[in-house]
DRENZADO-244501 format. One record per residue: x, y, z of N, C-alpha, C, O in turn; residue in one letter. Coordinates in nm, 2 decimals, padded with zeros to 4 digits. Layout:
% residues N
((X,Y,Z),(X,Y,Z),(X,Y,Z),(X,Y,Z),'a')
...
END
This chain:
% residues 74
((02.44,06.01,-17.99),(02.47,05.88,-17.94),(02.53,05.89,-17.80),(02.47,05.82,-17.72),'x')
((02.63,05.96,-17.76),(02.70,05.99,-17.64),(02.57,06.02,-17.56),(02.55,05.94,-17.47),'x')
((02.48,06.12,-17.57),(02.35,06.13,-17.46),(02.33,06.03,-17.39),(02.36,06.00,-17.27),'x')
((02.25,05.93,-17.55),(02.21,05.82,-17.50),(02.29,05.69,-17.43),(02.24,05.59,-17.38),'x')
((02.43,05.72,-17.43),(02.48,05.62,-17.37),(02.57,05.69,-17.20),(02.64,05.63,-17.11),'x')
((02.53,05.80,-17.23),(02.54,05.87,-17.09),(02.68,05.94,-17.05),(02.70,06.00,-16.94),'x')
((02.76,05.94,-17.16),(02.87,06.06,-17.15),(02.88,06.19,-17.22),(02.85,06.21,-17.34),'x')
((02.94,06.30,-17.11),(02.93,06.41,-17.16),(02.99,06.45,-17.30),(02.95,06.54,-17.38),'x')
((03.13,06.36,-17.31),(03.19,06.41,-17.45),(03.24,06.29,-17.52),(03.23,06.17,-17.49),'x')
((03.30,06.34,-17.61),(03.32,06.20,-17.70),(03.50,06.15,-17.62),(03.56,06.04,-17.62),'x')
((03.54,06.25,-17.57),(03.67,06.17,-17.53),(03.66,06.06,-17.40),(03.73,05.96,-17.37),'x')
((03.52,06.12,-17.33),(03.52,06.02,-17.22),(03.45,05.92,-17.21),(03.44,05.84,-17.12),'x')
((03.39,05.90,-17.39),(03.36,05.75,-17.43),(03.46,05.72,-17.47),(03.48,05.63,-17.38),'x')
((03.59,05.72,-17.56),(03.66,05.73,-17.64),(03.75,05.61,-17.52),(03.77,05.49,-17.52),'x')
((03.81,05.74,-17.40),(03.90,05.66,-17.31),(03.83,05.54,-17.22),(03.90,05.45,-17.17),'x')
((03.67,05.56,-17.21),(03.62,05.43,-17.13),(03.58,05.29,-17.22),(03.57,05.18,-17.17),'x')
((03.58,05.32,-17.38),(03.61,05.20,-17.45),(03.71,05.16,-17.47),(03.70,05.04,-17.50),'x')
((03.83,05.21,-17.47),(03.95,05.19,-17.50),(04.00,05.18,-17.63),(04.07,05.10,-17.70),'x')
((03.90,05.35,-17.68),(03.91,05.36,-17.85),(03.87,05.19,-17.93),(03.91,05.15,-18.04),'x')
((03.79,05.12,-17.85),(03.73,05.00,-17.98),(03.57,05.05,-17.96),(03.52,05.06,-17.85),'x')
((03.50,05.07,-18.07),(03.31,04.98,-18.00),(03.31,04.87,-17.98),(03.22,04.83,-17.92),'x')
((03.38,04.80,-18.02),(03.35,04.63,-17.98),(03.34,04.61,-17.80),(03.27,04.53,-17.73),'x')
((03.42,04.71,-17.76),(03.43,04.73,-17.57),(03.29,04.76,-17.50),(03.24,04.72,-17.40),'x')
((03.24,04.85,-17.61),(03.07,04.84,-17.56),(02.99,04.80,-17.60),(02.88,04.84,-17.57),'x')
((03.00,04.71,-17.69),(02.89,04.57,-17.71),(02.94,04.48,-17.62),(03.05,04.43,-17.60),'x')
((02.79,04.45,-17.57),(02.77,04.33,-17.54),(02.82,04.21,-17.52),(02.81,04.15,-17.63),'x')
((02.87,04.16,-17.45),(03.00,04.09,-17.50),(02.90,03.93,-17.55),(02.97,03.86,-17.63),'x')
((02.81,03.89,-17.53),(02.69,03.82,-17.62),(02.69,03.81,-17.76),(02.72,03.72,-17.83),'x')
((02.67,03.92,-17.80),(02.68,04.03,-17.91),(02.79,04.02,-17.99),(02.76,03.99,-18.11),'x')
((02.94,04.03,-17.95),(03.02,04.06,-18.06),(03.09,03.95,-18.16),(03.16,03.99,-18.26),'x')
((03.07,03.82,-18.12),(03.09,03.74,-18.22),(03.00,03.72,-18.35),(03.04,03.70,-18.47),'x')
((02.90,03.74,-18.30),(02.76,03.79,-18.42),(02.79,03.88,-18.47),(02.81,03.86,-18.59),'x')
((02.79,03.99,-18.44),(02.80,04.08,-18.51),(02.92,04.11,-18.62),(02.91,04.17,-18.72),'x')
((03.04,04.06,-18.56),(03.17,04.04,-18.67),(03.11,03.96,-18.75),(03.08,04.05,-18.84),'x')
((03.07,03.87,-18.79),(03.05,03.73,-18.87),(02.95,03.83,-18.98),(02.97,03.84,-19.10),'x')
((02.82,03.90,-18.89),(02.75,03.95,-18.97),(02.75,04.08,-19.04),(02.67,04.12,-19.12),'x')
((02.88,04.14,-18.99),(02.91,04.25,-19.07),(03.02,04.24,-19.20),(03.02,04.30,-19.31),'x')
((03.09,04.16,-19.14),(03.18,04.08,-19.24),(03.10,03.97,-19.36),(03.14,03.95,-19.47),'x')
((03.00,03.92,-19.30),(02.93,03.87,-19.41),(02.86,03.98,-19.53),(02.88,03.99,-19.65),'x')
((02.79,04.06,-19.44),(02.73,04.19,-19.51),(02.83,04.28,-19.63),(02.79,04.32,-19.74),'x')
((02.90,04.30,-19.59),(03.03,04.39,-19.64),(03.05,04.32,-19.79),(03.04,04.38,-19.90),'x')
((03.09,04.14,-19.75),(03.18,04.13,-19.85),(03.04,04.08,-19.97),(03.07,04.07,-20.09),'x')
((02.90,04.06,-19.93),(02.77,04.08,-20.03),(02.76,04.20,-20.06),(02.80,04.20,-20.18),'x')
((02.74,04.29,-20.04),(02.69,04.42,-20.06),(02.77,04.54,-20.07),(02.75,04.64,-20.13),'x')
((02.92,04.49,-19.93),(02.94,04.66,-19.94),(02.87,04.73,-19.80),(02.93,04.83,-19.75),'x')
((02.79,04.69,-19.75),(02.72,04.77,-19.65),(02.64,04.66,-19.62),(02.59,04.57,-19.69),'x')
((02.64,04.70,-19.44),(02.58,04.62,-19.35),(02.47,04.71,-19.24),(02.46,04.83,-19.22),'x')
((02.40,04.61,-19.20),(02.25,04.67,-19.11),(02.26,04.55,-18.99),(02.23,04.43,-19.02),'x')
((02.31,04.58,-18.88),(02.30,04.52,-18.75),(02.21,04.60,-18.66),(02.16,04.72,-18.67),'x')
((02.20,04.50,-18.54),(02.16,04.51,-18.41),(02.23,04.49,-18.34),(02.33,04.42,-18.36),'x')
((02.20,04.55,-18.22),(02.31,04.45,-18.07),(02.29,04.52,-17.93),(02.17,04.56,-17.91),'x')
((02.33,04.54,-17.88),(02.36,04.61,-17.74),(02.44,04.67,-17.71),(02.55,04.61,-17.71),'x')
((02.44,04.80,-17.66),(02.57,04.81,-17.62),(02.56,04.91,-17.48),(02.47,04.97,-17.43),'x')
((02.65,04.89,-17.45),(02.69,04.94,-17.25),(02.66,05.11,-17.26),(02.71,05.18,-17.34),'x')
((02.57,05.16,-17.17),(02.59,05.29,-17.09),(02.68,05.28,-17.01),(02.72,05.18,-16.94),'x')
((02.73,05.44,-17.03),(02.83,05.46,-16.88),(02.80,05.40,-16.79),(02.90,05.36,-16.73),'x')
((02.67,05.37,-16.73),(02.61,05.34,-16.63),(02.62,05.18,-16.60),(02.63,05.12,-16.49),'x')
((02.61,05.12,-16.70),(02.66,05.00,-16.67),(02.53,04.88,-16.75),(02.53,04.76,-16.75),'x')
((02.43,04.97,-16.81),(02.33,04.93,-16.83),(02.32,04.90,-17.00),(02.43,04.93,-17.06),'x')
((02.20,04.82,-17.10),(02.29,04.83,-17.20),(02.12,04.83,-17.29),(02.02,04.76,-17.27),'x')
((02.15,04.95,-17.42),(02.05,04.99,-17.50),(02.05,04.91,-17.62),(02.15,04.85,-17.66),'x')
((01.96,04.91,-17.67),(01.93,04.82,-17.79),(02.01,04.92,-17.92),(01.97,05.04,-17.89),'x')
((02.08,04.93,-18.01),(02.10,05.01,-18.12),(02.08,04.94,-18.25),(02.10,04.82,-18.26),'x')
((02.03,05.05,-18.36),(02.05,04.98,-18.47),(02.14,05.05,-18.57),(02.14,05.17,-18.58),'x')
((02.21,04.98,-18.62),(02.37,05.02,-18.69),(02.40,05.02,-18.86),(02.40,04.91,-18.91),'x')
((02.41,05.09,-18.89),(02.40,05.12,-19.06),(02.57,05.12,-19.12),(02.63,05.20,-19.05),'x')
((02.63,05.06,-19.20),(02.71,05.10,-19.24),(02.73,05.10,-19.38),(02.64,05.06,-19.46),'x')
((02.88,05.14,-19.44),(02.91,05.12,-19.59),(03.05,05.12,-19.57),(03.12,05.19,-19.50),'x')
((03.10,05.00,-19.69),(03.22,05.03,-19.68),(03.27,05.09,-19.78),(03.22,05.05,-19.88),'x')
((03.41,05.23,-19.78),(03.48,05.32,-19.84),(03.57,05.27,-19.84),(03.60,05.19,-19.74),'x')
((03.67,05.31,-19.97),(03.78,05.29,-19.99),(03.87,05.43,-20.05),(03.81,05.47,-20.15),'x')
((03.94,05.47,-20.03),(04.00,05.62,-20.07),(04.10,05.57,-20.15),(04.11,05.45,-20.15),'x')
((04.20,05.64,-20.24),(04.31,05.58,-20.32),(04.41,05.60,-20.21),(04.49,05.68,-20.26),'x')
((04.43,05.58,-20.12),(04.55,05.53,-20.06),(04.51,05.43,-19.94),(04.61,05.38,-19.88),'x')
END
C-alpha cells in the first residue's frame, strides 16, 4: 500500500496522516464511509468499502477496503 501511495516507509505515512486514515480519504469520501462501515459492522461483523484516498503527491487512487471486526478478552 505505501508504494502505491508514494511513501518510502510506514512512519512517513504514519506522521503525514496524523496516525488517522480518515486524513487520507477523500474528504468527499469520509462521511460515507463511516455510516457505511458502521452500518456493515453492526449487520455482519465485516465490511467492504470504496473511496479514495491521497498520494503523497497530492493525487488520489481509488482503493478497495475489506475489513472484520475482532474482539480480544480484554
Amino acid at each position: 500500500m505505501l508504494e502505491y501511495l508514494g511513501y518510502g516507509n510506514e512512519a512517513e505515512f504514519v506522521e503525514d496522516i496524523g496516525g488517522l486514515i480518515m486524513n487520507c480519504m477523500h474528504p468527499d469520501d469520509r462521511k460515507r464511509i463511516d455510516e457505511e462501515v458502521e452500518q456493515q459492522l453492526a449487520c455482519k461483523g465485516e465490511y467492504v468499502v470504496e473511496y479514495r484516498m491521497k498520494r503523497k503527491d497530492g493525487s488520489y487512487i481509488w482503493v478497495h477496503d475489506i475489513g472484520r471486526q475482532m474482539t480480544d478478552e480484554d
